[in-house]
C-alpha positions in Angstrom: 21.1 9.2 13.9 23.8 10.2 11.7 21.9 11.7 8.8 18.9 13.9 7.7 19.2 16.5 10.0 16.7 18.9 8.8 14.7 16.4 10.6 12.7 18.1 13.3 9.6 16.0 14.1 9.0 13.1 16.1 6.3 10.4 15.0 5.0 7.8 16.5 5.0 4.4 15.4 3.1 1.3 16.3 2.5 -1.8 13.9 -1.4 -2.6 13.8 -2.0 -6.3 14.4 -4.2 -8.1 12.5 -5.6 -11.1 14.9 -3.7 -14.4 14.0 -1.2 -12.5 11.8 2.3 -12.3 13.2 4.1 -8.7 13.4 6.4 -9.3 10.3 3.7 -10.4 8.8 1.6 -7.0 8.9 4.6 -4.9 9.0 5.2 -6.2 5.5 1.8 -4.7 4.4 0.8 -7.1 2.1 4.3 -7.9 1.2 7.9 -7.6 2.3 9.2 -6.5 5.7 13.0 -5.9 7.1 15.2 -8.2 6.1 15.3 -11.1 8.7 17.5 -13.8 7.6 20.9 -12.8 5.7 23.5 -15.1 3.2 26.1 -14.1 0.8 24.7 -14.5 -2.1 20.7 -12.5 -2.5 20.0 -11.0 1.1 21.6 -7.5 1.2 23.8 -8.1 4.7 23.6 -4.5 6.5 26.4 -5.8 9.0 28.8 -6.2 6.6 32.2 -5.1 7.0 34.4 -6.6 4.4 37.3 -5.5 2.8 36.3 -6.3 -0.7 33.1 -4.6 -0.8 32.6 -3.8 -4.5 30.6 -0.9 -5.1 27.7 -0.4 -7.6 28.1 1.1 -10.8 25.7 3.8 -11.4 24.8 5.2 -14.9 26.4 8.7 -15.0 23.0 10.7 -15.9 19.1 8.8 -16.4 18.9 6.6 -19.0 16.2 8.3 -21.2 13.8 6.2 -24.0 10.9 7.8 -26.2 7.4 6.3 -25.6 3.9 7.3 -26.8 0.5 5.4 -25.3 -3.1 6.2 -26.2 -5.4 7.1 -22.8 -9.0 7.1 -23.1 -8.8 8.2 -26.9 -5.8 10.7 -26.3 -2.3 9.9 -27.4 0.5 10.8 -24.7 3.9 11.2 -26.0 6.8 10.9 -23.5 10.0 10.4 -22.1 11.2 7.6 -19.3 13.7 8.6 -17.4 15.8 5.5 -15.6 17.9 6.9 -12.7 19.4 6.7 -9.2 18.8 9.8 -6.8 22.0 10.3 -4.2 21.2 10.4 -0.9 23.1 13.1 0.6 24.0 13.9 4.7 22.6 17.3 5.2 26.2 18.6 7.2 28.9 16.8 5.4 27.2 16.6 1.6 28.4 12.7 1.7 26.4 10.8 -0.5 25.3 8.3 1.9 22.8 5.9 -0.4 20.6 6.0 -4.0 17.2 5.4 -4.5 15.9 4.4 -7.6 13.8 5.7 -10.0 11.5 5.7 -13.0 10.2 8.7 -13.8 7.6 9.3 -16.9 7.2 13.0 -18.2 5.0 13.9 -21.1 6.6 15.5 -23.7 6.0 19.1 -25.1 4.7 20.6 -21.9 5.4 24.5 -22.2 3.8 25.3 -18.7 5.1 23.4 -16.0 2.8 24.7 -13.4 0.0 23.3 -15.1 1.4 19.4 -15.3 0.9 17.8 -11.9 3.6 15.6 -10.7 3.1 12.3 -8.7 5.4 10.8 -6.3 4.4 7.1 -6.1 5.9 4.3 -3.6 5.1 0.9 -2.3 5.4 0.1 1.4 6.4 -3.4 3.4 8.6 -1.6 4.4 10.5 -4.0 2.3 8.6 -3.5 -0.7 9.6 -2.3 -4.0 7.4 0.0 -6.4 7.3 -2.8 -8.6 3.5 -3.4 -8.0 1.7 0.1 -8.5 4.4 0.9 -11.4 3.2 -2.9 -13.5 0.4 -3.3 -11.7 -1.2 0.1 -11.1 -0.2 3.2 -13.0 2.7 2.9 -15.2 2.5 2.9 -18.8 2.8 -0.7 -18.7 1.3 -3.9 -17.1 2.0 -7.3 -16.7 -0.6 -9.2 -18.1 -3.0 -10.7 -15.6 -6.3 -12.3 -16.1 -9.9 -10.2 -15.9 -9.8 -11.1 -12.0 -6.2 -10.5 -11.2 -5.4 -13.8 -11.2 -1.5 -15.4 -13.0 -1.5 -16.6 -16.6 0.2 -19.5 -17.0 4.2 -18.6 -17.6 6.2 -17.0 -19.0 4.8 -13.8 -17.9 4.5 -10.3 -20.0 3.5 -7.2 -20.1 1.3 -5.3 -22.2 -0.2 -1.2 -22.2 -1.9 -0.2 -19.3 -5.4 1.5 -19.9 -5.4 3.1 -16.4 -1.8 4.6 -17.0 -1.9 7.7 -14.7 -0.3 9.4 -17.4 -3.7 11.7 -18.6 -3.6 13.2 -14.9 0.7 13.9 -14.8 4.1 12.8 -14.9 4.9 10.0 -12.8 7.6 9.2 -10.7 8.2 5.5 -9.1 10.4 5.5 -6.0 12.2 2.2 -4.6 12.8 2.7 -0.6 16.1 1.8 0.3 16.8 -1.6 0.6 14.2 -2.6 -2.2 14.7 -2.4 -6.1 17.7 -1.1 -6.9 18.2 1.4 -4.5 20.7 0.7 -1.8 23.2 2.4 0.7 26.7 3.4 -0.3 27.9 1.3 2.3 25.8 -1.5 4.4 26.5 0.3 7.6 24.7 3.6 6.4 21.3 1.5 6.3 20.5 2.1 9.3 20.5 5.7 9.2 17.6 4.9 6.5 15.5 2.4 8.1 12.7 3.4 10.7 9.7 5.8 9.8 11.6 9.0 10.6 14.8 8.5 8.6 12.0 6.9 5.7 10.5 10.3 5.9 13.9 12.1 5.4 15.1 10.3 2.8 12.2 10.5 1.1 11.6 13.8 1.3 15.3 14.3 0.3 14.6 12.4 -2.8 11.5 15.1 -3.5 14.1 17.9 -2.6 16.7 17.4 -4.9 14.4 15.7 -8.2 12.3 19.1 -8.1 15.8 20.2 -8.5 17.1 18.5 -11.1 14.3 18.3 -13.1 13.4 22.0 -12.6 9.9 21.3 -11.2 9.5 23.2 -8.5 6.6 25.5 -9.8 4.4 21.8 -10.4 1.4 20.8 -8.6 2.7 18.2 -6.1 0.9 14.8 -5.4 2.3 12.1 -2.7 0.4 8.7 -3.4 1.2 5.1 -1.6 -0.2 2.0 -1.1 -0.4 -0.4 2.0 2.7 0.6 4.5 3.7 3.3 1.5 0.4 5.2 3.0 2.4 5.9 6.1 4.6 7.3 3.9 2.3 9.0 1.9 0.8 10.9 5.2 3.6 11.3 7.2 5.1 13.4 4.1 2.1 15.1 3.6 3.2 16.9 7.1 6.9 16.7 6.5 6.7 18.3 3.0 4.7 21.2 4.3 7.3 21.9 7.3 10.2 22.0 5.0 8.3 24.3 2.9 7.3 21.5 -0.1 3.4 21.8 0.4 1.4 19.4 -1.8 -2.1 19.4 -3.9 -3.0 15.4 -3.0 -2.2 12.9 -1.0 -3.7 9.3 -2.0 -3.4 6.4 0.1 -4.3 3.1 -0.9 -4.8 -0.2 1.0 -3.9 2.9 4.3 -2.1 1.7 7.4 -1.6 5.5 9.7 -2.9 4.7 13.1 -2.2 2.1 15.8 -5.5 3.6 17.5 -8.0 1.5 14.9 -6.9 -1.9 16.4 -6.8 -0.9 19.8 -8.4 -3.2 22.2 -11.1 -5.1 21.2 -11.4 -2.6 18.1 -9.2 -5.7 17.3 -12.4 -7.4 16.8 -14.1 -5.3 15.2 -11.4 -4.3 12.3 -11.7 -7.7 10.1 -15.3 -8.4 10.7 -17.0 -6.5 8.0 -14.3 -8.0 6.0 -15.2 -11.8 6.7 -19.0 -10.7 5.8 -18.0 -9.6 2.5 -15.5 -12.8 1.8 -18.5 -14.9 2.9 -21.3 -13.1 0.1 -18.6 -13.4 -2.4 -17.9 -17.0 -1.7 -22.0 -17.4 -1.8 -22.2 -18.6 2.1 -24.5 -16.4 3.4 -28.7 -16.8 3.9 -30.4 -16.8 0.9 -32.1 -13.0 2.2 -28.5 -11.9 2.8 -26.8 -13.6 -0.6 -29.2 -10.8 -2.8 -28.2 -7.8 -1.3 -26.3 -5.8 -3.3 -22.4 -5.1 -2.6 -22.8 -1.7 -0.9 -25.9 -3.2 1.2 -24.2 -6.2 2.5 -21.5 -3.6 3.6 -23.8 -1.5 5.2 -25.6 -4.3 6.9 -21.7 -5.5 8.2 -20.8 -1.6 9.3 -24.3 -2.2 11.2 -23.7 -4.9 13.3 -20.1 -4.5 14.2 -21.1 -0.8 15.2 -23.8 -1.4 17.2 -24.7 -5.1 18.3 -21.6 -6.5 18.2 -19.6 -3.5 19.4 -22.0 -3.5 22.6 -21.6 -7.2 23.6 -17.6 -6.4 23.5 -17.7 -3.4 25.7 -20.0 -5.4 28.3 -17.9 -8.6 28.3 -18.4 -10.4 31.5 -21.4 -8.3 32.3 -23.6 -9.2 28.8 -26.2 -11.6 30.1 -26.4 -15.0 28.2 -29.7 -13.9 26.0 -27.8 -11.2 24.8 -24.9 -13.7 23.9 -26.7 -16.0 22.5 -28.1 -12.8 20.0 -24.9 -11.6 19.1 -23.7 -15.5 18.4 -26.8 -16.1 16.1 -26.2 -12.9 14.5 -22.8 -13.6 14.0 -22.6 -17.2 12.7 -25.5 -15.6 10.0 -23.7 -12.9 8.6 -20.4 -14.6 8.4 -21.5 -18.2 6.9 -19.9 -19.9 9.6 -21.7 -22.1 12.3 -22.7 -20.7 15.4 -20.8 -24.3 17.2 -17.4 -22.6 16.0 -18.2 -19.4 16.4 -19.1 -19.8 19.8 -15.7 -22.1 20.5 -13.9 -18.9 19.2 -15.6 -16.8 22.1 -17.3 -14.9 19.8 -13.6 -13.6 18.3 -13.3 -15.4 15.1 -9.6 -13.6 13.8 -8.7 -13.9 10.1 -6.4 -17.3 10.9 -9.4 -19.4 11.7 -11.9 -17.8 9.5 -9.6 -18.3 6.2 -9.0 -21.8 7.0 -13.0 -22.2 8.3 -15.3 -20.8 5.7 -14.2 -23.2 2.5 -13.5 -26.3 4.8 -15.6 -27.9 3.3 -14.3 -27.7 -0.4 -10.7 -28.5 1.3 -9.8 -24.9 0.5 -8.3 -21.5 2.0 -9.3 -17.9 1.8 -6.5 -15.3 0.8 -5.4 -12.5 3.1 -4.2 -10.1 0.6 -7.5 -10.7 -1.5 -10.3 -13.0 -0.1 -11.6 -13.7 -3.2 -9.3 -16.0 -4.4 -9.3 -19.6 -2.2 -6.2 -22.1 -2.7 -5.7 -25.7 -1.3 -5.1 -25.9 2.2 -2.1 -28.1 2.7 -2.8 -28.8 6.2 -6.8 -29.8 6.2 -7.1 -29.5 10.4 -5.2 -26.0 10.5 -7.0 -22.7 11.9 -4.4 -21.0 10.8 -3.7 -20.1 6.7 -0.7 -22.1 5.7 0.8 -19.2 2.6 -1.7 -16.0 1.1 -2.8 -18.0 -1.9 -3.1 -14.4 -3.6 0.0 -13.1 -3.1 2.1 -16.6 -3.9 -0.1 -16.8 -7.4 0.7 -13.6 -9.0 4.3 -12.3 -6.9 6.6 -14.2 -9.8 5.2 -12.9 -12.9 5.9 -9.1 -11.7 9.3 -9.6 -11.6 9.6 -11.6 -14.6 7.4 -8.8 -16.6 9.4 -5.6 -15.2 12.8 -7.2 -15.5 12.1 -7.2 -19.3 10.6 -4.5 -19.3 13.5 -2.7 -17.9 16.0 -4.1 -20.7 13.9 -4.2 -23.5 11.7 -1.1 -23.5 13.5 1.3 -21.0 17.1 0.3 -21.9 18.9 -0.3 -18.5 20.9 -3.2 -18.9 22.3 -4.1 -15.6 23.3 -7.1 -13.2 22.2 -5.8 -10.1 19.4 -8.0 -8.0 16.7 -6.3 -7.7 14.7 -6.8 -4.7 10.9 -7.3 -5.0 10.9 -7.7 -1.1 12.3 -8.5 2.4 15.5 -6.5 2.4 14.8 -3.4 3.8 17.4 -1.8 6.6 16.6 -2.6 10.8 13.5 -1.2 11.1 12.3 0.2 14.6 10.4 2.4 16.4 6.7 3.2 16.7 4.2 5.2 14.5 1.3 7.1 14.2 1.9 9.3 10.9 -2.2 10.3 11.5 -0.7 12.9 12.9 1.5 14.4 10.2 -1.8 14.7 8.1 -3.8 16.4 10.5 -0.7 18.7 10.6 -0.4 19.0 6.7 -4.8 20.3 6.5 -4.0 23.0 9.5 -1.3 24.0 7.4 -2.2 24.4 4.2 -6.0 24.1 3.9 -6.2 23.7 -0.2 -4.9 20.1 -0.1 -7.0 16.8 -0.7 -7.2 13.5 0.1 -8.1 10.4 -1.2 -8.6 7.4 0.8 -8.9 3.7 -1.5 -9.9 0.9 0.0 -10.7 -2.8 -1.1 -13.3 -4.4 0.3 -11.7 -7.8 0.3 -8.3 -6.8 2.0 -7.5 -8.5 4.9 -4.2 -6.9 5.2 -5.5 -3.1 5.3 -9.2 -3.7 5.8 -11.8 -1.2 5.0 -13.5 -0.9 8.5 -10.4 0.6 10.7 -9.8 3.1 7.9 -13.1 4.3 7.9 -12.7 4.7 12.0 -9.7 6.9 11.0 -11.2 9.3 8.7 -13.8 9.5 11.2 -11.8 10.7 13.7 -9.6 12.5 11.6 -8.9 16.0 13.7 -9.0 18.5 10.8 -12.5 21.0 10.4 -15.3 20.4 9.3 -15.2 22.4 5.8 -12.0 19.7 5.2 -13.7 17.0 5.9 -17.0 18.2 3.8 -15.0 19.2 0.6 -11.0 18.1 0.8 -11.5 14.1 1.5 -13.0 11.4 -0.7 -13.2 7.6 -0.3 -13.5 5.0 -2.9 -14.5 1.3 -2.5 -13.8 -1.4 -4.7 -14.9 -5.2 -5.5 -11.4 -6.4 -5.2 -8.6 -6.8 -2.5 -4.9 -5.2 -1.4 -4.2 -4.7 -4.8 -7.4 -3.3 -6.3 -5.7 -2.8 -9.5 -5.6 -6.2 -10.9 -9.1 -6.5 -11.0 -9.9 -4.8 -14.5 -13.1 -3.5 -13.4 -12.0 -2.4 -10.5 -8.9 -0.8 -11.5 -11.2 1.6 -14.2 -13.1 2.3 -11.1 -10.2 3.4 -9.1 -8.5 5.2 -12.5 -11.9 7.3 -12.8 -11.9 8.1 -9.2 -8.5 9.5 -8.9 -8.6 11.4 -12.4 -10.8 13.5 -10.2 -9.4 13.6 -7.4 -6.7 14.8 -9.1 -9.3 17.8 -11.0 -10.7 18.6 -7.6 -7.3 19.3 -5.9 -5.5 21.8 -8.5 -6.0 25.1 -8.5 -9.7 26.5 -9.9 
């Protein structure tokens, strides 16, 4: 590795599977993923050698634009900031990439050290910010109905009521090889691709925009969503050793351990996830279609924890009453017939229960969010076709930030800017658990905050809450510095309106509980 090298710990990484989902396929974490198939003209090439490499043109300082948005009856003046943060080797100083950024900062603030600061990021690892800056937290939002679901084009964008904005400035980061943000030359990639060199260039990026922007006396909060939480955590441990401890961390949609698919834990992980797609889609027992949200969950956490959990650890030794309990059991809480649950061993994976549970209506579930179903193209498949949520609202993002950029935040450029799927050679394995059991031993007055959706099939709730559970940090940090929240929505909890106030609520808290008293 040729740069970074203030680097000085080792992580371990390991892509979770998701049964029936191929390894690019969670690796993008929801979305995106390194960059597989290359041409001239949109995929970035990393290989690339070429004489007549032209480079980009870079605007000589941030673009700045005035702004004001009223939050929960409080208007909030302030400045964008449009920029691109060199990447610089540690030994030689040789600017070696930019990331880019868009960074909000309320206006008028005489005390710095009272106006938190949040470093926010997407993951894929080929993702771009794009979706917790429109979708999320920025000041705007592209217009989506109630339920998340695409208008009809063209798409636009409108002010965001949950706008992070009353809690602190913001700052959106694209990783390199998404957005804008790319190396100076394709062969440097590499030295940014893989959860390590993520890590360092990241925390580069913190590094020198506390510096420019004269912010190192600011509360500090690290906040990602899907593979962006193993960037979120493992920062939360590499901040603190390179003396740049932070108030919060908040991971949404989280994927930091290997250890909560292990096995048949495999099993387990989607379950309580297909119990809650089947009481939203109204397939359950009449008995079991009245329980509440939070009881159906329960009753799912139940099962899989106990009964089901059980009959796994036995295998070949449970006895056939005991099988033909857990199949019953099974087949009821899922809404799908014990004849196919019993032809998937008792293993239904998320492949063969999206295609299963709607056959009859001809229709698919969704992995990113199960409560949206699309037409399955192949009727006789056990195996989803396309994420029907993703493919209906991943256009109008674009679409809405692109103008946004020009017309409200004034950079005019011709750049491509990559949603997804062009991140550098990713390798390596990871387990970035432990850089935030590392960050609590070390400085004992940070907090956490752990989303989840409880129709996410991608990060689903159940191997999250195995995590926290098992989180090695003490007892008084696990009583007062971590909080959860659940929400009636999927991946993206945020484009679900109720939901998304939910989630808003929850953090401005979050945010009150971790600064200092």
């Amino acid at each position: 590795m040729r740069i970074f090298e203030l680097l000085n710990q080792k992580l371990c990484f390991s892509f979770i599977f998701i049964a029936a989902t191929s390894v690019a396929a969670f690796a993008q974490g929801g979305r995106g993923g390194p960059a597989a198939v290359t041409n001239d003209f949109y995929r970035f090439n990393y290989t690339y050698g070429g004489e007549d490499l032209q480079p980009i043109k870079y605007p000589a300082q941030p673009i700045t634009s005035q702004h004001e948005i009223t939050l929960h009856g409080q208007t909030i003046q302030y400045t964008a900031h449009v920029g691109f943060m060199p990447i610089k080797h540690a030994t030689s100083g040789v600017v070696q990439g930019h990331l880019f950024y868009v960074y909000y900062s309320k206006n008028n603030v005489t005390d710095k050290t009272k106006r938190p600061v949040w470093f926010l990021f997407n993951g894929g690892p080929g993702a771009a910010t794009i979706w917790l800056h429109m979708g999320a937290f920025g000041p705007k939002m592209v217009k989506l109905e109630p339920n998340g679901l695409a208008p009809p084009p063209p798409y636009t964008y409108v002010d965001n009521p949950n706008c992070l904005l009353d809690t602190g400035d913001l700052v959106f980061i694209d990783a390199m090889g998404t957005g804008f943000s790319r190396p100076e030359k394709p062969s440097y990639g590499t030295d940014f691709g893989g959860v390590e060199n993520d890590l360092a260039a990241f925390g580069e990026f913190i590094r020198s925009f506390l510096n420019q922007y004269n912010l190192w006396g600011s509360p500090l909060f690290v906040g990602g969503e899907s593979y962006g939480t193993t960037r979120a955590a493992g920062l939360a441990g590499y901040l603190t050793d390179h003396d740049m401890p932070i108030n919060g961390v908040m991971l949404l949609s989280a994927v930091i351990s290997s250890d909560a698919s292990a096995g048949e834990q495999r099993q387990l992980q989607t379950f309580p996830t297909e119990v809650m797609t089947a009481h939203y889609h109204k397939r359950l027992p009449p008995e079991l279609q009245k329980l509440s949200v939070e009881q159906i969950a329960n009753r799912a956490r139940e099962f899989a924890s106990g009964e089901y959990l059980e009959y796994l650890f036995d295998g070949a030794r449970a006895t056939q009453a005991e099988r033909e309990k857990v199949l019953a059991d099974f087949a009821r809480l899922t809404g799908l017939s014990k004849s196919f649950v019993s032809a998937m061993d008792l293993r239904v994976p998320l492949g063969p229960f999206s295609t299963e549970l709607l056959r009859d209506q001809h229709l698919m579930t969704s992995r990113l969010d199960s409560r949206f179903a699309g037409y399955q193209l192949d009727a006789g498949a056990t195996n989803t076709s396309f994420d029907y949520s993703n493919a209906n609202i991943e256009n109008c993002f674009l679409t809405a930030f692109e103008a946004y950029l020009r017309n409200d935040l004034k950079y005019d450029n011709d750049n491509i800017y990559y949603v997804a799927g062009n991140a550098p050679p990713w390798s390596g394995q990871y387990n970035t658990v432990v850089n935030l059991e590392n960050a609590f031993a070390k400085n004992l007055h940070m907090h956490l905050f752990v989303g989840m959706g409880y129709y996410d099939f991608a990060c689903p709730f159940y191997p999250n809450e195995w995590v926290l559970a098992h989180l090695n940090v003490s007892d008084e940090i696990k009583k007062n510095n971590i909080e959860k929240g659940y929400y009636e929505s999927g991946h993206m909890v945020y484009i679900d309106q109720n939901a998304a106030t939910k989630y808003h609520a929850d953090l401005a808290k979050f945010v009150q509980d971790s600064l200092p008293k």
